[in-house]
BAVEX-269483 format. One record per residue (C-alpha): residue number from 0; y, x, z; residue in three letters. Coordinates in Angstrom, 2 decimals. Layout:
N
    n       yy       xx       zz  res
  NUM        Y        X        Z  ALA
...
//
This chain:
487
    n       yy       xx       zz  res
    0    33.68    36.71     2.91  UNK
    1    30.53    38.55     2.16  UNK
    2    30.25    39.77     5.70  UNK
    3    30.74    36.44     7.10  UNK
    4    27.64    34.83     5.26  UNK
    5    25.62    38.14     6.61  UNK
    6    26.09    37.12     9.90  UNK
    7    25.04    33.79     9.39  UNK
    8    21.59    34.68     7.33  UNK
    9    18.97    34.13     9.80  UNK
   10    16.67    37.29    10.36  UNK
   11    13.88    36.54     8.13  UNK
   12    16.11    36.00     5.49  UNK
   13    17.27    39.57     5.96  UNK
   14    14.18    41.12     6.07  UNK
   15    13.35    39.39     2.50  UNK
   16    16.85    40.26     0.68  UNK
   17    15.96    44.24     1.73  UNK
   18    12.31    43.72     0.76  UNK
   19    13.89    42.84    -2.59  UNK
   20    16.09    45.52    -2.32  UNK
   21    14.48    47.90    -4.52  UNK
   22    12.26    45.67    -7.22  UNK
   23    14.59    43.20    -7.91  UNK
   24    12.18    40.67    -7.81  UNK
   25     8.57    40.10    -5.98  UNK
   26     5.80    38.52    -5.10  UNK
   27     5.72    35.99    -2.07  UNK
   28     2.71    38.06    -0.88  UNK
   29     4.39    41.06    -1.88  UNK
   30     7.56    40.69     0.21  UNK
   31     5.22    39.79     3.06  UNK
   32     3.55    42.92     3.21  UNK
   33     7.26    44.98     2.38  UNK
   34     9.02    42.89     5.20  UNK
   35     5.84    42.44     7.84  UNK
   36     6.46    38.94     7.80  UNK
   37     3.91    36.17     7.13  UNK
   38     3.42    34.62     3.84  UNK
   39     4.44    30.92     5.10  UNK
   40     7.42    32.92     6.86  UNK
   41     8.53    34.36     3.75  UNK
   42     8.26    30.84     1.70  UNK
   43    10.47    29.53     4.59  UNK
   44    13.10    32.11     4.79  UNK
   45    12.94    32.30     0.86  UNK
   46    13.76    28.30     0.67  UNK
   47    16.72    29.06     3.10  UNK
   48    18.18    32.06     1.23  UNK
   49    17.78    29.78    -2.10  UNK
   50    19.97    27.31    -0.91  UNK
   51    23.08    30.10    -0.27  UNK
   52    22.57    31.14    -3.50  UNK
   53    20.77    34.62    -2.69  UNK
   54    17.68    34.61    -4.28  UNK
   55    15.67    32.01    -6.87  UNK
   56    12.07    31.18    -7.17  UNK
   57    10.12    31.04   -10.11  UNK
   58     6.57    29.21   -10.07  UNK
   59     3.40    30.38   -11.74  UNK
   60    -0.23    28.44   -11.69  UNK
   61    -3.81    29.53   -12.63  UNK
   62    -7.16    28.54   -12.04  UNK
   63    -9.96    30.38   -10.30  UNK
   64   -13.87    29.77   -11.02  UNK
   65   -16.23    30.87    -8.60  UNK
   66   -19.89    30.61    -8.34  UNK
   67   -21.15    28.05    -6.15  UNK
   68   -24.24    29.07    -3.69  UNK
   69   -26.36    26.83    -5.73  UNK
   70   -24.86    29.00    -9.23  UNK
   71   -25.42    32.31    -7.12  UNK
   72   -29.18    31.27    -6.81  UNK
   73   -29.59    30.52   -10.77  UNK
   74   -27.68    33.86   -11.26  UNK
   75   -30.25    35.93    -9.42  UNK
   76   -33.75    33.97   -10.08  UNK
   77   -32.46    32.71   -13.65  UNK
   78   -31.56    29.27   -14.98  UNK
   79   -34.31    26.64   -14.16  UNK
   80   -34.73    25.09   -17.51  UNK
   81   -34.93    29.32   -19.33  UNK
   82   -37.71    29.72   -16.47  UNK
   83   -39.86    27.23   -17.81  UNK
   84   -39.70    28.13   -21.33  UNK
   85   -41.06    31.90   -19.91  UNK
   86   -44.29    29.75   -18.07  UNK
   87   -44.57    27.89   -21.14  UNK
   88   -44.70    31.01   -23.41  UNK
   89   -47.46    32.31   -21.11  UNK
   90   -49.69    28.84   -21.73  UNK
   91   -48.57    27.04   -18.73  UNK
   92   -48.66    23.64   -20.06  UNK
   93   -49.48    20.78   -17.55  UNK
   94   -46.78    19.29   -14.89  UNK
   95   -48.88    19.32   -12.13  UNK
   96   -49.30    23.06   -12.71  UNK
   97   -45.77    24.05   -12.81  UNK
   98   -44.73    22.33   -10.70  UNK
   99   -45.99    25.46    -8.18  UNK
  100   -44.57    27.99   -10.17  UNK
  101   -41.22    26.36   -10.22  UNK
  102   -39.78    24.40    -7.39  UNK
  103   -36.99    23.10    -9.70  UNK
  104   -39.32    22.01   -12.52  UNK
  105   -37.29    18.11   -12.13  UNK
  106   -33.86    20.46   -13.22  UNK
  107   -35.47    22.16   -15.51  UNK
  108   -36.85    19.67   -17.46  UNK
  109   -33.93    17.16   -17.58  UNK
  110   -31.63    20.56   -18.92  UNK
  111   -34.65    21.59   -21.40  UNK
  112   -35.41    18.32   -22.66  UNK
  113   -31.43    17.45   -23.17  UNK
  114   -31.21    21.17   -24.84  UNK
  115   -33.80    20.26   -27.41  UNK
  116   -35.90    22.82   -25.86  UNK
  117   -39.23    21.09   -25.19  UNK
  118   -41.36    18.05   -25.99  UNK
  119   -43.18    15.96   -23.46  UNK
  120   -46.93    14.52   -24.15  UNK
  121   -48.21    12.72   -21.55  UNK
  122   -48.45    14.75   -18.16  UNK
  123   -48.26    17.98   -20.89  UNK
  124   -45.06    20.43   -22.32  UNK
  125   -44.49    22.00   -25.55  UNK
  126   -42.03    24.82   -26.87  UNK
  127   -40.18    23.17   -29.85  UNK
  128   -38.90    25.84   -32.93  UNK
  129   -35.60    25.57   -30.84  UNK
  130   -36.91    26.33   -27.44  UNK
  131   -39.60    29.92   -29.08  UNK
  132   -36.04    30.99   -30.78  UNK
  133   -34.12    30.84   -27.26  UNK
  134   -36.61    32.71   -25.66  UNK
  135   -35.41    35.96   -26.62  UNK
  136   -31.59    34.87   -26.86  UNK
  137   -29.17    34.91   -23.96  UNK
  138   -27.22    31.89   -23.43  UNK
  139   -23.47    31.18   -22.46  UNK
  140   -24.33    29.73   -18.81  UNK
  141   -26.65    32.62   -18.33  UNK
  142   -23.92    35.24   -19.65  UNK
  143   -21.41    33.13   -17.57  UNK
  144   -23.83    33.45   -14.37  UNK
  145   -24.13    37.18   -14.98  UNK
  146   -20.43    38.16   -15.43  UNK
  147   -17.28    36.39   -16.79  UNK
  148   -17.26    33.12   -17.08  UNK
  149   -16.85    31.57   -20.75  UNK
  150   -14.87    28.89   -21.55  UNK
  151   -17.86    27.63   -23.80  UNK
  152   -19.87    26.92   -20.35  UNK
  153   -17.33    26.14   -17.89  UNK
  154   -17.82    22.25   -18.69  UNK
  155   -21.67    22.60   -17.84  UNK
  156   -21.38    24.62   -15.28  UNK
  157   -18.95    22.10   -13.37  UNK
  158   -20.63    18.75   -14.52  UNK
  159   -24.05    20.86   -12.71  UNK
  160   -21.95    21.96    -9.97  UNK
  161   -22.45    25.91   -10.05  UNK
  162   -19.12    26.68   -10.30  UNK
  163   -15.73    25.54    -8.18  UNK
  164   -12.93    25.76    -9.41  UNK
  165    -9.61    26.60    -7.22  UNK
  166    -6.09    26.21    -8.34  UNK
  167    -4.05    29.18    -7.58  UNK
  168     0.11    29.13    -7.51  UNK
  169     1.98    31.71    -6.94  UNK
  170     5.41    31.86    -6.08  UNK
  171     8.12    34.64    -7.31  UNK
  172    11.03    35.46    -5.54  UNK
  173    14.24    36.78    -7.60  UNK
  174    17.24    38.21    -6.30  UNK
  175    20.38    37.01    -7.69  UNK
  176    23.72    38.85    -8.13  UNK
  177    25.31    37.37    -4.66  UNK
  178    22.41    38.43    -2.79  UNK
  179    22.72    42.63    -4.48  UNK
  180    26.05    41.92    -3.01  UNK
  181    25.90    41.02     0.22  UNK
  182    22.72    43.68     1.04  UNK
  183    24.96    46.87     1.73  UNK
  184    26.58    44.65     4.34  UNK
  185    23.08    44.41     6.00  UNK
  186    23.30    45.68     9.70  UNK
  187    20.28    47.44    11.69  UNK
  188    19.17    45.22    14.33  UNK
  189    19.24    41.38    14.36  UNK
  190    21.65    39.34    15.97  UNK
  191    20.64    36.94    18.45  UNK
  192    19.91    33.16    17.24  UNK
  193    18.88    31.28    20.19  UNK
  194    20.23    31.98    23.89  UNK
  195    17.38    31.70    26.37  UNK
  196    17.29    31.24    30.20  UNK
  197    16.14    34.94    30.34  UNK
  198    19.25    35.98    28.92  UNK
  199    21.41    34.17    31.45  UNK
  200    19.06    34.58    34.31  UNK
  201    19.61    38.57    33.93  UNK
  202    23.15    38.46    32.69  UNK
  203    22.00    40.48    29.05  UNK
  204    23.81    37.71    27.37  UNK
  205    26.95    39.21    28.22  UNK
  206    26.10    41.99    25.63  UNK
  207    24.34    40.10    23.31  UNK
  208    25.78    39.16    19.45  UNK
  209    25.22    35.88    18.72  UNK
  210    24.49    34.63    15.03  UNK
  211    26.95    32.34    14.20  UNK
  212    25.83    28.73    12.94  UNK
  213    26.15    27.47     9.13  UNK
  214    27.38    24.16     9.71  UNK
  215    27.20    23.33     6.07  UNK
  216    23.73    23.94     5.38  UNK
  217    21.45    21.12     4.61  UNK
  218    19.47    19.43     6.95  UNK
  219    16.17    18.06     7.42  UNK
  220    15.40    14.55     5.85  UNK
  221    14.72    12.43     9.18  UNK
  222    11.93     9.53     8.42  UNK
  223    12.21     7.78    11.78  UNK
  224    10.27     3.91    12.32  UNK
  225    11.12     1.57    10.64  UNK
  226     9.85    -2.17     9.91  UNK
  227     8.09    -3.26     6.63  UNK
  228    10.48    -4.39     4.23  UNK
  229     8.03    -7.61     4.30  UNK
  230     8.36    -8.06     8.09  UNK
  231    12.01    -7.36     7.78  UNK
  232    12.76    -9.81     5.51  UNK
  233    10.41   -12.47     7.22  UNK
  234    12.53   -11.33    10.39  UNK
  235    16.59   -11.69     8.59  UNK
  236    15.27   -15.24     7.10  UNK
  237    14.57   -16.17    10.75  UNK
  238    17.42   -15.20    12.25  UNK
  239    19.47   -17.06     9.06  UNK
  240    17.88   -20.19    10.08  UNK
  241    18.31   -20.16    13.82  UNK
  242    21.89   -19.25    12.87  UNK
  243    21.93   -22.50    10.76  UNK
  244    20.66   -24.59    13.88  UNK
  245    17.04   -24.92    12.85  UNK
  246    14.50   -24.28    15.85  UNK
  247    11.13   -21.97    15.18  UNK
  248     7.72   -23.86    15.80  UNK
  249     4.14   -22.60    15.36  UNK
  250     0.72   -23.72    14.80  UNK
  251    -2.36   -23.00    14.92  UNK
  252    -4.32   -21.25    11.63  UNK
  253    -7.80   -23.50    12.43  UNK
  254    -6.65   -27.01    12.31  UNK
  255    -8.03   -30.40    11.89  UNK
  256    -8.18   -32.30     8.25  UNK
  257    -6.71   -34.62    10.53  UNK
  258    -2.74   -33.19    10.92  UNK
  259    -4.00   -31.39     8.05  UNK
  260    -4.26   -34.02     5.39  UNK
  261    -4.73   -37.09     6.55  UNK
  262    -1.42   -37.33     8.77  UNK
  263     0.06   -36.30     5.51  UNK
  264    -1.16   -39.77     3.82  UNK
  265    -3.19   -38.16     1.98  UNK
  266    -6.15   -40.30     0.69  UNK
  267    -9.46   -38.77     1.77  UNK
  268   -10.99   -38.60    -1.43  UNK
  269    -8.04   -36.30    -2.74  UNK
  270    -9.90   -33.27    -5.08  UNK
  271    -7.49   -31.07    -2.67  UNK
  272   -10.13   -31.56    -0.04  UNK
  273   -12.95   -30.05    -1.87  UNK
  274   -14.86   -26.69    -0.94  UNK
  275   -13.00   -25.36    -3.73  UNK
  276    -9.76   -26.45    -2.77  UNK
  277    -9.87   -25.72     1.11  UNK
  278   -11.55   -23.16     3.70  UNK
  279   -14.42   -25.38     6.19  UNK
  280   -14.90   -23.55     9.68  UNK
  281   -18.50   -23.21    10.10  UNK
  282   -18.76   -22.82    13.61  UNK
  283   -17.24   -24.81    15.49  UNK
  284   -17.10   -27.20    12.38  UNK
  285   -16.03   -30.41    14.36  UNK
  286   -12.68   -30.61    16.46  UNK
  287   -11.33   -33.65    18.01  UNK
  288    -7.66   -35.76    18.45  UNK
  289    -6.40   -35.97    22.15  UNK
  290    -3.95   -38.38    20.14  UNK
  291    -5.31   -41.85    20.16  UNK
  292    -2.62   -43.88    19.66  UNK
  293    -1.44   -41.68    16.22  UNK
  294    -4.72   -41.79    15.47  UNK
  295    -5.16   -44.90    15.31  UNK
  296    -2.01   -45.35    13.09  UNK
  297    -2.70   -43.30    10.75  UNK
  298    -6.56   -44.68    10.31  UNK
  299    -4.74   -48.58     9.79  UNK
  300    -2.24   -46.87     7.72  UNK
  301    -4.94   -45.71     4.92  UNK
  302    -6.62   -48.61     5.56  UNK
  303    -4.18   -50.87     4.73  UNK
  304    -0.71   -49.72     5.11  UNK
  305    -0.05   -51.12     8.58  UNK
  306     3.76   -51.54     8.90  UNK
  307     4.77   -49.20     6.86  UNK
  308     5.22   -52.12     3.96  UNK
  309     2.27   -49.87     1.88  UNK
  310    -1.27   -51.37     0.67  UNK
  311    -2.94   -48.00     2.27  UNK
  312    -5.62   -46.08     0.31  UNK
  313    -8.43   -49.04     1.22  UNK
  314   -10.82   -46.67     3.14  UNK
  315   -11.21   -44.41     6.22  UNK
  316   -13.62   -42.30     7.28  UNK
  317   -13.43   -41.33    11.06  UNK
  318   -15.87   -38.47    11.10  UNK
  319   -14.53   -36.24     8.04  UNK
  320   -10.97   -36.53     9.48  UNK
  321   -12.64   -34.23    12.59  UNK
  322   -13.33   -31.29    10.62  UNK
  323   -11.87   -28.12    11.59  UNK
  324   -10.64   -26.28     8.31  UNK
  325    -8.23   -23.38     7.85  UNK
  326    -4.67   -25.10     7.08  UNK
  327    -3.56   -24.70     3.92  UNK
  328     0.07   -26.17     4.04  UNK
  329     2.49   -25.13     7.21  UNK
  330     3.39   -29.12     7.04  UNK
  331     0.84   -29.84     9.12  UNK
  332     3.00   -28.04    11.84  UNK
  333     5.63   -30.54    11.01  UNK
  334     3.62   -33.34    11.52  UNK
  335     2.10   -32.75    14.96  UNK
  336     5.80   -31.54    15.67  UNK
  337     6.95   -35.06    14.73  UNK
  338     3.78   -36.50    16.97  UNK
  339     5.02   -34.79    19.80  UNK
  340     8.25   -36.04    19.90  UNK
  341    11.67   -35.07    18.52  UNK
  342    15.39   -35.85    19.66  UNK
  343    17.54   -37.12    16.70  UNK
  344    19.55   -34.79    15.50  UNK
  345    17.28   -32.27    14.87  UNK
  346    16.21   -29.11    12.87  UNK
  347    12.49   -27.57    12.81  UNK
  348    11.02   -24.96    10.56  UNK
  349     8.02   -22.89    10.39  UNK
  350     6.98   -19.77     8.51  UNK
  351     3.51   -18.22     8.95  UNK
  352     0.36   -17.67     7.00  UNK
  353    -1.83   -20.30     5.13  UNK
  354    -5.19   -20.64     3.19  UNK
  355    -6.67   -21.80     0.27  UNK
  356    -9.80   -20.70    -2.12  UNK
  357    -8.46   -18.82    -5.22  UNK
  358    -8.96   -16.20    -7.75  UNK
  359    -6.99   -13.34    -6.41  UNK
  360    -4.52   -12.06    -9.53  UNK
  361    -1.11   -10.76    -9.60  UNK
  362     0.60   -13.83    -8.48  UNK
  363    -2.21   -15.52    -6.33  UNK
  364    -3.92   -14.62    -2.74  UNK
  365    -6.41   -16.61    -0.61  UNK
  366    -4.09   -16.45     2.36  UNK
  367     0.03   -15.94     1.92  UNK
  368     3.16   -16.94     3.75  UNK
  369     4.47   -20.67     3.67  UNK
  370     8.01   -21.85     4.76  UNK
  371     8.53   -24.85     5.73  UNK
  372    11.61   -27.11     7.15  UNK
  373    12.35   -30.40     8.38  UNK
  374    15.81   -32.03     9.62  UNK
  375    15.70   -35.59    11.12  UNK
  376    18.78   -37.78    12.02  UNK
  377    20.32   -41.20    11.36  UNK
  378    21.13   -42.33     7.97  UNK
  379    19.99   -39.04     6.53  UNK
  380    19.75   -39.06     2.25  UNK
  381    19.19   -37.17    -0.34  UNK
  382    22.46   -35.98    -0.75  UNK
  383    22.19   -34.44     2.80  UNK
  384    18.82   -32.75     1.59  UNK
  385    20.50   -30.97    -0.99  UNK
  386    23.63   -29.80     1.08  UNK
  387    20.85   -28.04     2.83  UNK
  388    19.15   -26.72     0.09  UNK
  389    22.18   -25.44    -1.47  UNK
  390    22.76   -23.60     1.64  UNK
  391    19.39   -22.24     1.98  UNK
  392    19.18   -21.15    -1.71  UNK
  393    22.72   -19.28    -1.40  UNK
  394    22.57   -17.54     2.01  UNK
  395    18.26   -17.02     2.46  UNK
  396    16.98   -16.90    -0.93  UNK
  397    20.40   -15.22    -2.45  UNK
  398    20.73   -17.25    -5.47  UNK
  399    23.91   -16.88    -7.44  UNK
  400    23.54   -20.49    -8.66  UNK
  401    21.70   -23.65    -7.53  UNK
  402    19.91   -26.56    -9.66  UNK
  403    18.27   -29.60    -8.92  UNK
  404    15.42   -31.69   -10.81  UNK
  405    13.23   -34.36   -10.01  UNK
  406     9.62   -33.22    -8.72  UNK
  407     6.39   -35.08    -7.12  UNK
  408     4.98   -34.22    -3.77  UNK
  409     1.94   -36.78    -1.90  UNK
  410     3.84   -37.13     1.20  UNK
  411     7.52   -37.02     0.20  UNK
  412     9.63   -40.08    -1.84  UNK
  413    12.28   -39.41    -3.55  UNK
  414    11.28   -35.69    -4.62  UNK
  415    13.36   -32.85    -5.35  UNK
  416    13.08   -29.45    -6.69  UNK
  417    15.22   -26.81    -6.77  UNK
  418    15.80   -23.60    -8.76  UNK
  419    17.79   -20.58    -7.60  UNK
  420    19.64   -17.80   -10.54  UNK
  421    17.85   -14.83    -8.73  UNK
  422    18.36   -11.37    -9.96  UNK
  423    19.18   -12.46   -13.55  UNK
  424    17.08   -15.53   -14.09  UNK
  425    16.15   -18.88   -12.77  UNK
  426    13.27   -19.12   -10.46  UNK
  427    11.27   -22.33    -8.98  UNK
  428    12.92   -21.78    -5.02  UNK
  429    11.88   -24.82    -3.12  UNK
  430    10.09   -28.05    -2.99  UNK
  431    11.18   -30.93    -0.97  UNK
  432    11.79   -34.26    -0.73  UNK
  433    12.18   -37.10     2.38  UNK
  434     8.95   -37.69     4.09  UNK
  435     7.45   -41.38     3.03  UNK
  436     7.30   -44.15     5.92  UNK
  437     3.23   -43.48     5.73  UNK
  438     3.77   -40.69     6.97  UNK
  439     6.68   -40.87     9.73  UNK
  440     5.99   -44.36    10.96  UNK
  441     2.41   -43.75    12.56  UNK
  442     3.73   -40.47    14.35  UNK
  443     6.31   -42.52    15.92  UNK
  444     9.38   -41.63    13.72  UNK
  445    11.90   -44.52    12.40  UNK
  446    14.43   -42.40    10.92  UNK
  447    14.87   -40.30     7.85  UNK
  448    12.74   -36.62     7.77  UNK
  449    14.38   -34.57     5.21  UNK
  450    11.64   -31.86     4.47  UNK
  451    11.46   -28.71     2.14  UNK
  452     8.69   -26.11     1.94  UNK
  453     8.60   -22.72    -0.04  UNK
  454     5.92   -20.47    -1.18  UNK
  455     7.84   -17.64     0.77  UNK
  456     5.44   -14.78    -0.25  UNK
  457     6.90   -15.15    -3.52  UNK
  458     9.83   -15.41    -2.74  UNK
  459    10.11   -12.10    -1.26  UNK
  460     8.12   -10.79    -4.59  UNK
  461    11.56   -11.80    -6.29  UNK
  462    13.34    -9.88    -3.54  UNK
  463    11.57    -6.51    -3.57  UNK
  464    11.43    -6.71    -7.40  UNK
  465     7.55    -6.36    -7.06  UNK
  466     5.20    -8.60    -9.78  UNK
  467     2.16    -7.79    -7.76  UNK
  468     1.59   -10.20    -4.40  UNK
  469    -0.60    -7.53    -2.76  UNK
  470     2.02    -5.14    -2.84  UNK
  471     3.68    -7.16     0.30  UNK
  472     1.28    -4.95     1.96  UNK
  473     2.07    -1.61     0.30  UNK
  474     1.49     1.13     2.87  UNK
  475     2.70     3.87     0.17  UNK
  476     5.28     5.95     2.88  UNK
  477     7.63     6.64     0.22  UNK
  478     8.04     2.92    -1.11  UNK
  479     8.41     1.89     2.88  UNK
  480    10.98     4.20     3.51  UNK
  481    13.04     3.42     0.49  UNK
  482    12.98    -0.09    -0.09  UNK
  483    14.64    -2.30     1.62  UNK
  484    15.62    -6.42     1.20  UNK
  485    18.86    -7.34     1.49  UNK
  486    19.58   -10.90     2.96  UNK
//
């Protein structure tokens, strides 16, 4: 047994067990110089030999101060600040004056003054009682300058930057009892690890011994690609939806206040269109709608309700519904999706980024990740809208249980929302509701729009088991290869 796991040590692990031969135990640095090996070889081949159980390392760490250039300096021409207290001794008095004498007179003075070594009068110096008594003392920096440096200085000497300090580890390597074994089985001459065209272009492999493989050694941890656990999960609650017969459409970030709001019946006056409330495009500012006949719905709609059997908001205003903002609900996708024509049945959603001025906290961002759906069809109800729901909740969001409760949302009547039993406690999941006749009847629709929206950012907070939004964007390499979302 003991000759079979020599033949598989690889030659470097060799050379380190009869480095150790003698001592027992050494020095990384020491078995390089014993084996003629380099250090980082011997760290390798150590780590190897660890693993069969032939040697063990134990660690050691210490710190290092050197002089800097700047504390070599001070060491041979003398602290600034103790300089100065020699010109003042002498009568040098006046800034202006020392200031030739000593190039560092700023340093000087700041240390001096902070030591309670001098007083400044004016553009004059003075020696206090402290600063006469130090003259003929030596001081811990200066000792620590000259020789050895004390512990007492160390903190001044870094916070000036005359010393640097290096950590130094050092790394001990220990033969155990299986590797004394296995040494006297240690053959002169290494066998061969690696066959090479050289040995079959001249036929030497032929007399060549081969170093078996250990096929039960550990190997390296692989960290191929891999997607964001954000973009994966944005990616599975795709494919869930296309799989559930809903179709993907997109839109536009920059979009009119038009499909924006106002499409949306909501009344231009709303506080939800103030600076505060939305992102304004500064240039270009103004956008226009190639839709004229919607257009003109929806401006006789708030108006006065046009057919839709409402009383309308009472006022329009054709030249703020132009402005080009950056949207702040994915509904507005819905709505020129509606304008543009739908067959009945039919299934739409969208999930991409939206806007809106905020104070960025834990839980809140200026820009995030909306979901949004929409399923139209004949004699579509409620009931329908929560069959879908209770799908989505179950299969997307991965809610144990589903619950319903009434809600309020401008453009939807009746309104629904629904809460999902997510990793051990209820959570708000979706809001939703079917979209009012204000809003379907000047885009051309005349049947039932079941719609439901989510704040999908945060749902994939509750996913990852993360409480801080901006970690959706965590780049740490060791939380992207580990976590992962389950849908």
């Amino acid at each position: 047994m003991t000759e079979k796991t020599v033949e598989k040590l690889h030659p470097h692990e060799k050379k380190i067990l009869l480095a150790l031969k003698k001592a027992q135990e050494a020095t990384t640095g020491d078995v390089a110089r014993e084996s003629g090996l380099p250090e980082d070889t011997v760290h390798k081949a150590g780590q190897w030999a660890e693993i069969k159980g032939l040697v063990k390392h134990r660690e050691s760490a210490d710190t290092k101060a050197e002089l800097t250039e700047e504390g070599r300096r001070y060491a041979r021409e003398g602290l600034p600040e103790k300089r100065l207290l020699m010109l003042l001794s002498r009568g040098g008095s006046r800034i202006q004056q020392l200031k030739k004498s000593l190039p560092d007179l700023d340093i000087a003075l700041a240390w001096a003054r902070k030591n309670g070594w001098i007083e400044i009068s004016g553009k004059t110096l003075k020696l206090t009682r402290l600063g006469k008594n130090t003259l003929d003392t030596t001081t811990p920096m200066e000792r620590s300058l000259a020789g050895r440096i004390e512990d007492e200085a160390l903190a001044e000497l870094k916070a000036r930057k005359l010393v640097k300090i290096t950590e130094l580890k050092e790394r001990t390597l220990i033969l155990t009892e299986k590797g004394r074994r296995i040494i006297p089985h240690i053959k002169e001459g290494d066998m061969v690890g690696q066959l090479k065209p050289h040995h079959i272009k001249t036929g030497v492999w032929k007399k060549l011994e081969f170093r078996p493989y250990d096929v039960n050694l550990p190997s390296p941890v692989s960290a191929p690609a891999r997607l964001h656990p954000y973009t994966q999960f944005i990616n599975d609650t795709k494919r869930k939806l296309i799989t559930m017969g809903f179709q993907e459409v997109n839109g536009s970030w920059a979009e009119l206040e038009f499909w924006n709001m106002d499409s949306l019946y909501m009344p231009q006056d709303h506080p939800a269109r103030g600076i505060h409330d939305i992102f304004r495009l500064k240039d270009p500012s103004r956008g226009t709608v190639t839709n004229k006949r919607v257009l003109g719905r929806v401006a006789r709609t708030h108006k006065d309700g046009w057919i839709t059997g409402s009383s309308g908001w009472g006022h329009w205003n054709q030249e703020q519904t132009l402005n080009i903002v950056l949207r702040s609900q994915t509904t507005c996708v819905s709505a020129r999706t509606l304008a543009a024509g739908v067959e009945s049945p039919s299934m739409y959603f969208t999930l991409d980024r939206v806007f809106r001025p905020d104070v960025i906290d834990a839980t809140h961002s200026l820009e995030f990740d909306q979901l949004e759906g929409i399923v139209i069809g004949e004699n579509l109800s409620i009931r329908h809208l929560m069959g879908y729901l209770e799908v989505f909740g179950k299969e997307v969001a991965g809610a144990e249980r589903i619950r319903f409760r009434p809600g309020y949302f401008p453009f939807t009547e009746p309104s629904l929302e629904m809460d999902g039993y997510v990793n051990g406690r209820w959570v708000e999941l979706v809001g939703s509701g079917i979209f009012r006749p204000e809003v379907t009847q000047p885009l051309g629709i005349d049947e039932p729009v079941l719609a439901w929206g989510c704040g999908f950012a945060r749902l994939a907070m509750i996913k990852l088991g993360i409480t801080d939004i901006r970690d959706l964007f965590n780049h740490d390499l060791e939380w992207l290869r580990t976590k992962r979302i389950v849908v």
